[in-house]
C-alpha positions in Angstrom: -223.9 -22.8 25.1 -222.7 -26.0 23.6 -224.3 -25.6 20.5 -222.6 -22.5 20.0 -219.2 -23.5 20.7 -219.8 -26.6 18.3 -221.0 -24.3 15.7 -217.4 -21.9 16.8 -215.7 -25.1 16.2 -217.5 -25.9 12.6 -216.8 -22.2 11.5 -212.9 -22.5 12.5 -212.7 -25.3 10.7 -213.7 -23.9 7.9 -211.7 -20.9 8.1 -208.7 -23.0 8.8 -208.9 -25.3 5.7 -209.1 -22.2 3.3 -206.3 -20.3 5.2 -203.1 -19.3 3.0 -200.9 -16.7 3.1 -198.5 -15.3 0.3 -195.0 -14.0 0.5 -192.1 -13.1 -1.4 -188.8 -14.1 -0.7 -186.2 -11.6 1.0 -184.2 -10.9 -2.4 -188.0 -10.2 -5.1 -187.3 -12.6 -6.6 -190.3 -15.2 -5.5 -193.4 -15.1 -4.3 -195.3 -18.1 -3.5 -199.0 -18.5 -2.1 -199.4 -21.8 0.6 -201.7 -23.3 2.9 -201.2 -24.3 6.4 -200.7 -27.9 5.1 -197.9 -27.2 2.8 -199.8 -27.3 -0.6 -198.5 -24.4 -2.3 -201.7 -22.7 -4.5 -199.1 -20.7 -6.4 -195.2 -20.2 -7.4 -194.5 -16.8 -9.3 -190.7 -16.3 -10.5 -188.9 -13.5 -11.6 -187.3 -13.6 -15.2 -183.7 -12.8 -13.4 -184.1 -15.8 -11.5 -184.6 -17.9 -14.3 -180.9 -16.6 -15.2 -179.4 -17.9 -11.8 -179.5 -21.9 -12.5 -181.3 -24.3 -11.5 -180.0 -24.8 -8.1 -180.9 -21.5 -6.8 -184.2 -21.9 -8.3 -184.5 -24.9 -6.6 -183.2 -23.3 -3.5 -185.6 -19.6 -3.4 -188.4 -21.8 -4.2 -187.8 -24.1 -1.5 -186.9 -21.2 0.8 -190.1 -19.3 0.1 -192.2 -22.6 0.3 -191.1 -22.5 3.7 -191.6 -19.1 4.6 -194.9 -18.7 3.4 -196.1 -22.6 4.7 -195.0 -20.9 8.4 -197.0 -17.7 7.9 -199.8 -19.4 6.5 -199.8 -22.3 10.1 -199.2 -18.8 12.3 -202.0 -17.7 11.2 -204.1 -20.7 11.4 -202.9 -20.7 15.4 -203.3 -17.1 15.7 -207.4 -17.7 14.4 -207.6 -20.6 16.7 -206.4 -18.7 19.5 -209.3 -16.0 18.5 -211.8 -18.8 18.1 -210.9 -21.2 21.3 -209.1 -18.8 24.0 -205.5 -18.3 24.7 -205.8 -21.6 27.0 -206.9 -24.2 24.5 -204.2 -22.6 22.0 -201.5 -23.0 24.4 -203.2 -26.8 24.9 -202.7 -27.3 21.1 -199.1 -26.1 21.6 -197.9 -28.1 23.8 -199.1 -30.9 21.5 -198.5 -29.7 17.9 -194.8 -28.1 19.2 -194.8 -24.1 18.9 -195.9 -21.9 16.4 -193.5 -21.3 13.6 -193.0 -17.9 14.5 -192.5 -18.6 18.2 -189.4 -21.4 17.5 -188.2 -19.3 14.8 -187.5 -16.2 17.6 -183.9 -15.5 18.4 -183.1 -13.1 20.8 -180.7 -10.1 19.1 -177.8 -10.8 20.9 -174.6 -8.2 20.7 -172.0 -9.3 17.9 -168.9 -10.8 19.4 -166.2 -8.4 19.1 -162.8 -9.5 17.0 -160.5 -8.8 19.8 -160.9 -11.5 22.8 -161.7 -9.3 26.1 -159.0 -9.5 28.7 -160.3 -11.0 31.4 -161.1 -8.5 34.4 -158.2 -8.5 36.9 -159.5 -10.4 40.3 -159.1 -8.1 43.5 -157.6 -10.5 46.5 -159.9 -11.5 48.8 -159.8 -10.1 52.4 -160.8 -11.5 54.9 -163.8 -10.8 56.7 -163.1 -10.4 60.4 -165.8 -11.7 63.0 -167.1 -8.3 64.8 -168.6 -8.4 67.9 -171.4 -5.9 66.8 -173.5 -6.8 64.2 -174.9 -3.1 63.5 -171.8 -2.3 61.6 -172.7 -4.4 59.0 -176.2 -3.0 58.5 -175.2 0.4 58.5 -172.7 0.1 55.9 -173.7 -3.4 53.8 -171.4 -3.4 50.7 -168.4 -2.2 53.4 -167.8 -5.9 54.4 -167.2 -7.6 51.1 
C-alpha cells in the first residue's frame, strides 16, 4: 500500500512538472502557452497587435501570461486532487493560498441602479400589550408584531 502511493506520488510529480496550459487572450489577439511555474513555453501575436504600441503589447502579453500561468496551476491542483484525495488538496490549500480559479470567483451581483432607492417608509411601532392568554399568540403568530 505504501509503495503504491509513493509510486502515485512519483507519477504526479511528473505529470505536474510537464503540466501547461494555452490560452488566448479575451480580444484574439494573444495566445500564450505556460507552465504552472510561470515559464511561458510560447508567446504568439497577432499582426494587428503589433499595430497597437508597445504598451499594449506589453500589457495583452502580460495579461495573457497571467491567465494562462492560473489555468495551467488549476490544473496542476485539479490533478493533485485526482491523485491525493479531496482532503490532502484542501491540506495543500490552506498552505499554498486557494486555487487561482477559486480566489479569482466573484459572485454576480445585480448592477446598482442610477437612481438611489428611497428608503422604505418605517410603519410606527405598537405596542405589544401583555395578554393574559398565551394561545392567542400561537394561533395567529405574525398577528402580534
Amino acid at each position: 500500500m505504501n509503495e503504491e502511493r509513493m509510486q502515485a506520488v512519483e507519477q504526479l510529480q511528473r505529470d505536474l512538472a510537464v503540466t501547461v496550459e494555452t490560452v488566448e487572450h479575451p480580444n484574439g489577439l494573444c495566445r500564450v502557452t505556460a507552465s504552472a511555474k510561470g515559464e511561458l513555453k510560447a508567446v504568439h501575436l497577432h499582426p494587428a497587435l503589433l499595430n497597437q504600441g508597445p504598451q499594449a503589447v506589453g500589457e495583452v502579453v502580460t495579461e495573457t501570461a497571467r491567465l494562462a500561468t492560473n489555468a495551467a496551476v488549476q490544473t496542476s491542483f485539479n490533478r493533485m486532487a485526482l491523485a491525493l484525495g479531496d482532503g490532502m488538496a484542501i491540506d495543500v490549500e490552506s498552505i499554498a493560498g486557494d486555487s487561482p480559479f477559486r480566489s479569482t470567483w466573484n459572485p454576480v451581483v445585480p448592477p446598482k441602479s442610477a437612481a438611489p432607492e428611497a428608503p422604505a417608509e418605517r410603519r410606527p411601532r405598537t405596542p405589544i400589550l401583555d395578554d393574559p392568554d398565551e394561545d392567542a399568540f400561537f394561533e395567529n403568530p405574525f398577528g402580534r408584531r
